[in-house]
C-alpha positions as CSV (number, residue, x, y, z in Angstrom):
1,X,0.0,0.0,0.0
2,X,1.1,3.7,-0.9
3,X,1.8,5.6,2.2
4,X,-0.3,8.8,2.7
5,X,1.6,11.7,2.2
6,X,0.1,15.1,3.2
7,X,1.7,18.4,1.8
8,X,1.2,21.7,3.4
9,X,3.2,24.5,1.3
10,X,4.0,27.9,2.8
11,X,6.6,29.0,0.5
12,X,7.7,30.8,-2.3
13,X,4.5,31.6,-4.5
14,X,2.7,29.2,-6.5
15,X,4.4,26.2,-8.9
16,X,8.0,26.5,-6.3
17,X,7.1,23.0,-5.1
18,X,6.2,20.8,-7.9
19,X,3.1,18.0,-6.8
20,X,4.9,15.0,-4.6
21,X,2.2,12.4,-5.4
22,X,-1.3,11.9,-5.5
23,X,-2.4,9.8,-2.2
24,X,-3.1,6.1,-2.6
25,X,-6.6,7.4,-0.5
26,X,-6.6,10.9,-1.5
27,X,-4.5,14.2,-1.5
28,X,-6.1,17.2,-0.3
29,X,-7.1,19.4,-3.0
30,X,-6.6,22.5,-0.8
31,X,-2.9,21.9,-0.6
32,X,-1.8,24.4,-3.9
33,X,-4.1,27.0,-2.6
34,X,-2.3,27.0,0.8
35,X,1.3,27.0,-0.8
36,X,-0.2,30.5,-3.0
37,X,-1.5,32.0,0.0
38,X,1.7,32.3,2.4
39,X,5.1,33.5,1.3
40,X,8.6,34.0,2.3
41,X,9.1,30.7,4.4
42,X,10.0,26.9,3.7
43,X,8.0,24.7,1.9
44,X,7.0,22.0,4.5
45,X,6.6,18.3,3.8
46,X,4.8,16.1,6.0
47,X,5.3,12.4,5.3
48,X,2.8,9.4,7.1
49,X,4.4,6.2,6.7
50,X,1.3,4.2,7.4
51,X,2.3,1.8,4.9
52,X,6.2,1.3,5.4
53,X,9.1,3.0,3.5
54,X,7.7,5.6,1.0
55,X,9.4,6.6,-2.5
56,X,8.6,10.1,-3.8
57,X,9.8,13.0,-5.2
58,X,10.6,16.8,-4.4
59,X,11.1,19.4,-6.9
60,X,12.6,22.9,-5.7
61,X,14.1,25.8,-7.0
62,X,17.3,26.7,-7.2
63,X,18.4,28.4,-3.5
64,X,15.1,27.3,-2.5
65,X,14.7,25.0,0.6
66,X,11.8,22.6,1.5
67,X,11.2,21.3,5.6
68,X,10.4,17.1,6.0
69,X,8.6,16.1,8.8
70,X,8.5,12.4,9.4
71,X,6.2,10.9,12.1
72,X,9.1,8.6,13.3
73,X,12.6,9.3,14.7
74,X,15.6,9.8,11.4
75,X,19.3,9.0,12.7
76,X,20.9,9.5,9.4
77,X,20.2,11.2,5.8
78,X,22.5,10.5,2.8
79,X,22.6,12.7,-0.1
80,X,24.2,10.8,-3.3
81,X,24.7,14.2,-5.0
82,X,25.8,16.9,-2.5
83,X,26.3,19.4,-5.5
84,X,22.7,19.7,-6.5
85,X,20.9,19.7,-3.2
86,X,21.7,19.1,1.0
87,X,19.7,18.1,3.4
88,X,20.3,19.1,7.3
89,X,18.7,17.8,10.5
90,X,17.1,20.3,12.7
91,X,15.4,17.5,15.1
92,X,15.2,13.9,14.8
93,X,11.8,14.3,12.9
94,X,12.5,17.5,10.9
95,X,14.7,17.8,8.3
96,X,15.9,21.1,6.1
97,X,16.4,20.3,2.3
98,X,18.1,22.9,0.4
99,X,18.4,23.1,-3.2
100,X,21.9,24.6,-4.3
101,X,22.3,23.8,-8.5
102,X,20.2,22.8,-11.1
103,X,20.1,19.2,-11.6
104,X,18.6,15.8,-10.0
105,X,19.3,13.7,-7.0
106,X,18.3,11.7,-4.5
107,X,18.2,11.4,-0.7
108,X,17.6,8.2,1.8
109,X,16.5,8.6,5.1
110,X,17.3,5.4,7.5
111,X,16.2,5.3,11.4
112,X,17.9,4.3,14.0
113,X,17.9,0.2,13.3
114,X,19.4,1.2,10.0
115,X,16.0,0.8,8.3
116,X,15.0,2.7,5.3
117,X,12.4,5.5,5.7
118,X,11.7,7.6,2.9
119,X,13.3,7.6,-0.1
120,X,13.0,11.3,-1.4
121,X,13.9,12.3,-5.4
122,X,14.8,15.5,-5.6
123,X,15.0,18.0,-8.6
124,X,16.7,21.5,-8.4
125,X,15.5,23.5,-11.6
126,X,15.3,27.6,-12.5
127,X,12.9,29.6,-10.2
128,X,9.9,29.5,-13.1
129,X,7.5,31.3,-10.3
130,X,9.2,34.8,-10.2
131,X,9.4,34.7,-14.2
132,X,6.2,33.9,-14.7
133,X,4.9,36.9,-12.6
134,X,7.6,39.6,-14.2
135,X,6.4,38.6,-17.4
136,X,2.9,38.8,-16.8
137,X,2.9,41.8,-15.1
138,X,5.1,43.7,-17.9
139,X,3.1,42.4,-20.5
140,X,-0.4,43.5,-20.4
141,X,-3.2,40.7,-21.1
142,X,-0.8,38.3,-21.4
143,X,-1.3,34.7,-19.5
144,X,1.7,33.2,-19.3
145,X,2.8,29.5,-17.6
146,X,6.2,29.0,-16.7
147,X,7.8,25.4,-16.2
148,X,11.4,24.7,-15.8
149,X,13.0,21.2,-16.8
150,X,16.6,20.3,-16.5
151,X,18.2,23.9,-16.5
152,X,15.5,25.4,-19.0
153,X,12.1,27.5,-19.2
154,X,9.1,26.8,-21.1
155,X,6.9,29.5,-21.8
156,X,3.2,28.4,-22.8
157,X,-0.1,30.2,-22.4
158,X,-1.5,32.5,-24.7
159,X,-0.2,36.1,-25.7
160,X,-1.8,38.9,-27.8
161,X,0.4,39.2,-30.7
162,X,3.8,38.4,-31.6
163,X,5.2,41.3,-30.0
164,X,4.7,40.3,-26.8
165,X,5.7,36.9,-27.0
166,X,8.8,38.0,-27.9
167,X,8.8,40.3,-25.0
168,X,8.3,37.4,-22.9
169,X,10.9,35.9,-24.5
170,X,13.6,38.3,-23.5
171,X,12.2,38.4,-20.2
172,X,12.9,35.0,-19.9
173,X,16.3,34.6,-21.2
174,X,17.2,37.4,-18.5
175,X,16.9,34.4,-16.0
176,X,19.1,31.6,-17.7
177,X,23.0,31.3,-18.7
178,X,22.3,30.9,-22.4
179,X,19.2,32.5,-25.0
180,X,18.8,28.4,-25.8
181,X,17.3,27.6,-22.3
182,X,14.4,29.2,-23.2
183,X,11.5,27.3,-24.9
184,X,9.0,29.4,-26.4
185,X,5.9,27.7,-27.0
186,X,3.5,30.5,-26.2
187,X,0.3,30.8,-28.8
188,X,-0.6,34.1,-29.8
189,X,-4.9,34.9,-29.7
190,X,-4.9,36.5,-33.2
191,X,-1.9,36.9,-35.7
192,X,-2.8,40.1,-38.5
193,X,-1.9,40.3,-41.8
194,X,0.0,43.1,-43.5
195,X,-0.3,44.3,-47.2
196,X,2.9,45.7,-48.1
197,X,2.7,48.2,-51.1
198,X,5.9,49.4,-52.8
199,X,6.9,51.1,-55.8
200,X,10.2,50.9,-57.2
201,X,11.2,53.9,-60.2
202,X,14.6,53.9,-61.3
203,X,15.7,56.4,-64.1
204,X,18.7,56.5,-66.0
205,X,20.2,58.7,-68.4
206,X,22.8,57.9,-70.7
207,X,25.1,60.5,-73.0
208,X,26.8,59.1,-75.7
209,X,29.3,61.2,-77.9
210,X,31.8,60.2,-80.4
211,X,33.8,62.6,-82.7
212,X,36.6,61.6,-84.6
213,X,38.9,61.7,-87.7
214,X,40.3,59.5,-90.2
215,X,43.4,60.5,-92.1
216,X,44.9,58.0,-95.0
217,X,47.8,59.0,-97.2
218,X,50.2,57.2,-99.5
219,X,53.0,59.7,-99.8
220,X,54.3,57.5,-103.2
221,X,56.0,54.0,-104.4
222,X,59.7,53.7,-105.3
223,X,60.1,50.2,-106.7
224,X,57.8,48.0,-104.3
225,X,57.9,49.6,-101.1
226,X,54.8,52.2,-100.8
227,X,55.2,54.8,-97.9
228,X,51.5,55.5,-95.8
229,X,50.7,58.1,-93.0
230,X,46.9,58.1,-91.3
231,X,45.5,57.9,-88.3
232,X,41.9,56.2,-87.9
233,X,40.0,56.5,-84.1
234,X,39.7,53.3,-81.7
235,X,36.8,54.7,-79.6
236,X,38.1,53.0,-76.5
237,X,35.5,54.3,-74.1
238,X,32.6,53.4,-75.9
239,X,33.7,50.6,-78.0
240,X,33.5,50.4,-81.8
241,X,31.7,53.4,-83.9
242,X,28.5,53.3,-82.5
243,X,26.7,54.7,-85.7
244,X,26.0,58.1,-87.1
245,X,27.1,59.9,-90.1
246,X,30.3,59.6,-92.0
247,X,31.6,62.3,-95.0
248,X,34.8,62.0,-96.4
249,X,37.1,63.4,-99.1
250,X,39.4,61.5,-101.1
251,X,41.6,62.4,-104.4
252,X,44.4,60.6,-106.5
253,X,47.1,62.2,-108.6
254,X,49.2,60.9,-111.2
255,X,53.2,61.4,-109.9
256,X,55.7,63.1,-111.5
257,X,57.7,60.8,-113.4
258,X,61.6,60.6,-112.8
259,X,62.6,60.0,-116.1
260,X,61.1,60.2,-119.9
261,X,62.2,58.8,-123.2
262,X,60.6,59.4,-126.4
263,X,58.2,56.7,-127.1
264,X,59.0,53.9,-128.9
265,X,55.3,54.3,-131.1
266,X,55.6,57.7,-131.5
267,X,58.6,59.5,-131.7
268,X,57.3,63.0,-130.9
269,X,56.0,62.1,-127.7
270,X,58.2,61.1,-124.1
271,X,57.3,58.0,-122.4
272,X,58.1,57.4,-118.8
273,X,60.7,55.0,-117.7
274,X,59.4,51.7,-116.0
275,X,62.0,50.7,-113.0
276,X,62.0,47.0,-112.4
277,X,63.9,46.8,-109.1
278,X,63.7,48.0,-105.0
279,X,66.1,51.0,-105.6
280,X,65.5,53.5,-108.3
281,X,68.9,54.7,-108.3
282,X,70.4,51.1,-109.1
283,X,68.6,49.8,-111.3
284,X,68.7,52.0,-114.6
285,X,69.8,48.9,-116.5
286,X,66.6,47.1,-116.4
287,X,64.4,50.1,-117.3
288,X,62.4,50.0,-120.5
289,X,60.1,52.5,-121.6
290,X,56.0,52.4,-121.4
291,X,53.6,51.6,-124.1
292,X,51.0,54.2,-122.5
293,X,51.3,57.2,-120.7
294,X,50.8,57.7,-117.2
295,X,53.0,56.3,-113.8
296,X,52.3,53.1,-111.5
297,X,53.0,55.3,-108.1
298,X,49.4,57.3,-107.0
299,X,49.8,60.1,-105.0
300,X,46.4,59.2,-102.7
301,X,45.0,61.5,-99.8
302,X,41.4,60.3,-98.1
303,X,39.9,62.3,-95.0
304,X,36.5,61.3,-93.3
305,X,34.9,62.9,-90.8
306,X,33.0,59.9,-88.4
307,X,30.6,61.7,-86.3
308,X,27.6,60.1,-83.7
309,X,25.5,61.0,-80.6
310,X,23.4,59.7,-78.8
311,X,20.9,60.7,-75.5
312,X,18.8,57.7,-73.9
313,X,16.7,57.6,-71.0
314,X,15.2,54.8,-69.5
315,X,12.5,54.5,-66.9
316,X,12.0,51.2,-64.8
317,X,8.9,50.6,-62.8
318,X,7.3,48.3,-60.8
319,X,4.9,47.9,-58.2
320,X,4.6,45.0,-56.2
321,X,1.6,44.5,-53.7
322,X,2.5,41.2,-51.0
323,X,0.5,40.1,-48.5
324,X,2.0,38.1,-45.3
325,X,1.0,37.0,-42.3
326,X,2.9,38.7,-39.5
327,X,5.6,37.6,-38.4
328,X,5.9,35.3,-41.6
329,X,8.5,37.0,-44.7
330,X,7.3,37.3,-48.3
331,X,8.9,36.9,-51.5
332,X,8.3,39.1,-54.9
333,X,10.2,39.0,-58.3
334,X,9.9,40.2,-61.4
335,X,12.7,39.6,-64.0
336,X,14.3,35.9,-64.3
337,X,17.3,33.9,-64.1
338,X,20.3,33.3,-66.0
339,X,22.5,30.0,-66.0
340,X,26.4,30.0,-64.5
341,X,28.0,27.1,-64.5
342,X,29.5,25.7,-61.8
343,X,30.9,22.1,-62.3
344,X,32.0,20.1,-65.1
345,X,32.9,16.5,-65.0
346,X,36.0,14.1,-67.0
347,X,33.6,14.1,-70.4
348,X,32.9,17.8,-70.7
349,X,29.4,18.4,-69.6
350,X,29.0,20.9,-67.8
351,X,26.7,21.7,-65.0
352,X,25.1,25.5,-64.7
353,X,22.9,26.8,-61.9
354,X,20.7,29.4,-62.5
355,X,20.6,33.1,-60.7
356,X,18.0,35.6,-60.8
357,X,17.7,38.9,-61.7
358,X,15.4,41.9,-62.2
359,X,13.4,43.8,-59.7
360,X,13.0,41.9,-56.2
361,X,11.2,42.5,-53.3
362,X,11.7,40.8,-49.5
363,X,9.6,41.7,-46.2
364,X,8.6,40.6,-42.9
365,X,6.3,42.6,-41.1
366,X,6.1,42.0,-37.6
367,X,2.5,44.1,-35.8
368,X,2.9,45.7,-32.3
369,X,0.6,46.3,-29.4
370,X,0.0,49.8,-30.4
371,X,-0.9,49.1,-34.0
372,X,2.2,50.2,-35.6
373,X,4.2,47.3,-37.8
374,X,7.6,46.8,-37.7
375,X,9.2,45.9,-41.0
376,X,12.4,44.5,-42.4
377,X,12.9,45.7,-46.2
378,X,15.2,44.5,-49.2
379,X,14.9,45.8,-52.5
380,X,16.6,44.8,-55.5
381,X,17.3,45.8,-58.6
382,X,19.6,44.2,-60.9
383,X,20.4,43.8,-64.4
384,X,22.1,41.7,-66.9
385,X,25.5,43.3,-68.1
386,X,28.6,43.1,-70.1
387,X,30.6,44.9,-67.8
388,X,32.8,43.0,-65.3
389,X,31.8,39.2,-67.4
390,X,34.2,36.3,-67.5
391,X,35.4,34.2,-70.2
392,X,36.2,30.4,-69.6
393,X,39.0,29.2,-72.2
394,X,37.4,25.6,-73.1
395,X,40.6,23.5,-73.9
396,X,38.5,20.2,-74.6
397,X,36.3,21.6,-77.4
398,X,38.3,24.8,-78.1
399,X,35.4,27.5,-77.3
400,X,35.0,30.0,-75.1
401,X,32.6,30.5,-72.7
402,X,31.2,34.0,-71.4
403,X,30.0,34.5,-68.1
404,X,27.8,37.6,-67.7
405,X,27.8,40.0,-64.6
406,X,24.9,41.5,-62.8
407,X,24.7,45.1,-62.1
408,X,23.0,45.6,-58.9
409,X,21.0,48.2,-56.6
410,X,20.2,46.9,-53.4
411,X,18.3,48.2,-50.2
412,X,17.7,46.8,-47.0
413,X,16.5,48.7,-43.6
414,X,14.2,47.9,-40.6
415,X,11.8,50.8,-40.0
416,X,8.7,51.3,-38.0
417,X,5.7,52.5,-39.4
418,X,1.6,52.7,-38.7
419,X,-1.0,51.5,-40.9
420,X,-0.7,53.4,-44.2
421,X,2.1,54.8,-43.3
422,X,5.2,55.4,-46.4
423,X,8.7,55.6,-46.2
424,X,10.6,56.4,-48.8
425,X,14.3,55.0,-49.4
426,X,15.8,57.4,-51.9
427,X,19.3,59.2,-52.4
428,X,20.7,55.8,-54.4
429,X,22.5,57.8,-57.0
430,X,24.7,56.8,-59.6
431,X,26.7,58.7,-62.1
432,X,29.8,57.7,-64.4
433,X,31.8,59.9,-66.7
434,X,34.4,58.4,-69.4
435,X,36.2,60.2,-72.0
436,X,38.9,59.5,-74.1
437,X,41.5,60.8,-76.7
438,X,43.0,59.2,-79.5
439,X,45.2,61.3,-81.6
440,X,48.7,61.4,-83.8
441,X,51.3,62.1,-81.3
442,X,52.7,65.5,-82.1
443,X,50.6,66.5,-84.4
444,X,47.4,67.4,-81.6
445,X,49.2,69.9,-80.3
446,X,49.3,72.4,-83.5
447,X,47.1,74.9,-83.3
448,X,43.5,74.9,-84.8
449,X,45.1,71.9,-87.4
450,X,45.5,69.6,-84.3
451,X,42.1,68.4,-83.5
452,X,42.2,66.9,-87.4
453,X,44.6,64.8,-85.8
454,X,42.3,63.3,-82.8
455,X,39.3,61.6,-82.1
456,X,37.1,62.2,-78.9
457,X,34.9,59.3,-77.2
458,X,32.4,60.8,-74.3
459,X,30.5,58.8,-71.9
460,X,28.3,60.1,-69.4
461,X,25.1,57.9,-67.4
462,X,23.3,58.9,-64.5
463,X,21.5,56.4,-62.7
464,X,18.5,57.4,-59.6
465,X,17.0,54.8,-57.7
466,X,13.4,55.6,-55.4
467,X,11.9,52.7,-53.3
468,X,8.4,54.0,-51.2
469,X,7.0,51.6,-48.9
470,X,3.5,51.5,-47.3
471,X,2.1,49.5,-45.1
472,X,-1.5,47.8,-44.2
473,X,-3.0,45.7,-41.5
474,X,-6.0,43.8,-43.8
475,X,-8.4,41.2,-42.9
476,X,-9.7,38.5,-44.9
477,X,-13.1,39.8,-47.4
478,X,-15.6,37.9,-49.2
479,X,-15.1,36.8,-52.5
480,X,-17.8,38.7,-53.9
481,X,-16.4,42.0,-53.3
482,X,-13.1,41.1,-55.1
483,X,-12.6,41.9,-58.9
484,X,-10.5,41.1,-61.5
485,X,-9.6,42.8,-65.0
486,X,-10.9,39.8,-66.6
487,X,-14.5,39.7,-64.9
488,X,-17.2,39.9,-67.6
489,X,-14.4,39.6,-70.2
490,X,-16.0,38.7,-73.5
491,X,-14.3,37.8,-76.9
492,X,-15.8,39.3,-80.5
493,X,-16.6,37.2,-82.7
494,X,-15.3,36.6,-86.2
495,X,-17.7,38.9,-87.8
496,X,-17.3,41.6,-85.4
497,X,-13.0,41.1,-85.4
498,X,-12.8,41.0,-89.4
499,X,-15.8,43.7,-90.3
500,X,-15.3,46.2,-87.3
501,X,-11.5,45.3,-85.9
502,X,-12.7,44.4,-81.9
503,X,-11.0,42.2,-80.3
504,X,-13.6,42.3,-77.1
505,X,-17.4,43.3,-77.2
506,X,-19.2,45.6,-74.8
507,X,-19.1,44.6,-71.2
508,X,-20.3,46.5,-67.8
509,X,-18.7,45.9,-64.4
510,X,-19.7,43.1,-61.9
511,X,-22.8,44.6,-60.5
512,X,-21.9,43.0,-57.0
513,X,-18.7,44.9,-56.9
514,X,-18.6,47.7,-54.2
515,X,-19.2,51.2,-55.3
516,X,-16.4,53.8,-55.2
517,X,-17.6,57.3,-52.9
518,X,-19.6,59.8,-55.1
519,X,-18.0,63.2,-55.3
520,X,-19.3,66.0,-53.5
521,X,-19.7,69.2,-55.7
522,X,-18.7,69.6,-59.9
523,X,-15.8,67.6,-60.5
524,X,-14.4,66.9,-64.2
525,X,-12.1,68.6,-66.7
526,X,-11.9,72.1,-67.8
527,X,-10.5,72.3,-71.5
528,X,-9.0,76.2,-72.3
């Protein structure tokens, strides 16, 4: 038979003395009440051995103490784990257990025959009592249970939103060695949504200018060696001519000749002298004289002016409306991926993994008690480009392979906002100036005639990112009051699509949709 064991607490609060056992004929019920009404002194333990040596067990909290009174004379008490808890005898039949680190033991109490009494299990954990009442009287509404177990809290109960649960949280952690000790397993009564609404514009303006020159001139041939002078533009900022217009000037004339005979056909006229050799001046012996008039060395001169401009101007916009649950993060992207590759094995293939780009969005909205919503933002913007790319040398097969870059604009902040609320994240500017020169050297420094002897290449881009954020706490409609663009959506037919050129007939709104407000007073558009 169990032996009755009857528990009168006056100590510590409520939950400082975990249940012993449930009596084989009955605990008294009253027995938590009495241990929440009286405070500031020792638990107290009263054991009945009606039924022989008794096995229970004794939780307390750490630097907590507990009093056992047994109806029969103890001689000895031994602890097996001195560390965790002592035990002390007042008086043969009172004895002082005192909890002194977290962990389990157990004590043996023998009389004087040597007999076994009582047999008490004891477990030292965190004080969860003085927790559970700083947490619920900082956080308002909340009703929080505290247990410990083996060194660590466990929160459970029921708080109003995620806010204060991870108030309670902290409070928590404040009474353990390491954030990990804490279990959080609160629920939370009602968890809001938020709508986050954002607009992304980016603008970029680019100036493109290209100027340059193009000089070729064959100065004249002696024998087979031909003499050139010109200088032609590189555009090195901008990369090859671009486009544009191009007017040039070019003119041949016949060379003096170095020596004349009369010809051969007609005596009253002079022929030149053909010279078959490298060197004029050694070689008279193989000259003959030309059937026809004229001289095989061209004295040529070309000039073209290459001229292009160009002003762009891009916009980029997009506005991306997600809906999470707080606490929860959301995802948005518009754009897609490219491949990279990333392995390749012994027979060549090679394996690519894909990265995204275009405009991105990323949130977690977190709602307080007051109403306002806490947010953590990233934006993104990114873009394919040529600049900064790789090429792979592929020995096996002999290509190349190009790896593009990304150019990227990326935000992220933590800002707190009320419901319909905007921030704005702006300032993310950008601007890049190249220019270069590519002239004849000593010749670009004459006067007025020197800029026939250089080309120009201008870049100049300016880049302005804007990011506005608004936030809204939303609840759940009907499906009735929601539209789409497509509702009542009808397609012509082929009559009406080849005879009249629709594409969609006549069609009125959803008559269940809600009505916008009517405007108060004349509203329109005044044409001047």
């Amino acid at each position: 038979m169990t032996p009755r064991i009857l528990i009168a607490l006056a100590a510590l609060g409520a939950g400082l003395l975990a249940p012993l056992a449930a009596a084989a004929q009955g605990a008294p019920a009253a027995a938590p009440a009495l241990a929440a009404g009286v405070a500031g002194q020792s638990a107290v333990v009263r054991v009945n051995l009606a039924g022989g040596a008794a096995t229970q067990s004794l939780t307390l909290p750490n630097g907590k103490s507990a009093i056992v009174e047994l109806p029969v004379d103890v001689r000895d008490v031994l602890v097996t784990n001195p560390a965790v808890a002592d035990a002390m005898l007042r008086t043969p039949r009172r004895i002082f257990i005192m909890g002194l680190k977290n962990g389990s033991t157990d004590a043996v109490f023998f009389d004087a025959a040597g007999r076994r009494i009582l047999s008490l299990d004891i477990r030292v954990d965190q004080d969860p009592s003085a927790v559970a009442q700083t947490i619920n009287r900082i956080v308002p509404g909340a009703r929080v249970q505290v247990d410990a177990m083996n060194g660590s809290l466990i929160l459970s109960g029921q708080v109003a939103n995620l806010a204060d649960a991870d108030r309670a949280q902290q409070i928590a952690r404040a009474a353990v060695e390491k954030p990990e000790q804490v279990i959080n397993m609160l629920g939370v009564a009602g968890k809001d949504q938020v709508m986050l609404k954002v607009r992304i514009v980016e603008m970029q303006r680019n100036v493109i200018k290209q100027l340059g020159f193009n000089l070729n001139a064959v100065l004249g041939q002696l024998g087979e060696t031909q003499y050139t002078f010109g200088i032609s533009p590189t555009w090195g900022v901008n990369g090859s001519l671009l486009g544009g217009i191009s007017g040039g000037w070019q003119a041949n004339t016949t060379k003096q000749p170095v020596m004349q005979f009369p010809c051969s056909f007609d005596t009253e006229k002079m022929c030149d002298v053909v010279v078959r050799g490298a060197s004029q001046a050694s070689n008279w012996d193989t000259a003959t004289l030309k059937d026809t008039a004229g001289s095989p060395g061209l004295n040529q001169g070309e000039a073209t002016l290459k001229a292009f401009e160009r002003v762009g101007l891009v916009r980029t916009l997009a506005e991306p409306n997600l809906t999470a649950v707080s606490g929860e993060a959301a995802n948005f992207l518009a754009g897609g991926e490219f491949p990279i590759p990333v392995a390749q094995d012994r027979s060549g293939a090679i394996s690519v993994e894909f990265k995204p780009f275009g405009v991105g969005l990323g949130f977690t909205p977190v709602v307080l008690s007051s109403g306002r919503i806490s947010l953590k933002v990233s934006t993104e913007v990114s873009e394919i480009s040529s600049q900064g790319a790789f090429t792979v040398n592929n020995g096996a097969s002999g290509t190349a392979l190009t790896i593009p870059a990304l150019v990227v604009r990326r935000a992220e902040t933590s800002v707190e906002l009320p419901s319909g609320g905007a921030m704005m994240i702006a300032g993310l500017l950008q601007e890049k100036t190249k220019q270069s020169f590519d002239s004849l050297p000593g010749m670009t420094t004459l006067p007025v005639l020197g800029s026939l002897f250089r080309s120009r290449d201008y870049l100049a881009g300016e880049t302005e990112l804007v990011i506005i954020v608004t936030p809204y706490i939303v609840d759940a409609v009907s499906p009735d009051r929601l539209q789409t663009p497509v509702d009542g959506l009808m397609i012509a037919d082929d009559a009406s699509t080849l005879l009249m050129g629709s594409l969609t007939k006549a069609y009125k709104a959803n008559p269940n949709a809600p009505r916008g407000r009517t405007y108060q007073g004349p509203h329109g558009y005044v044409i001047e």
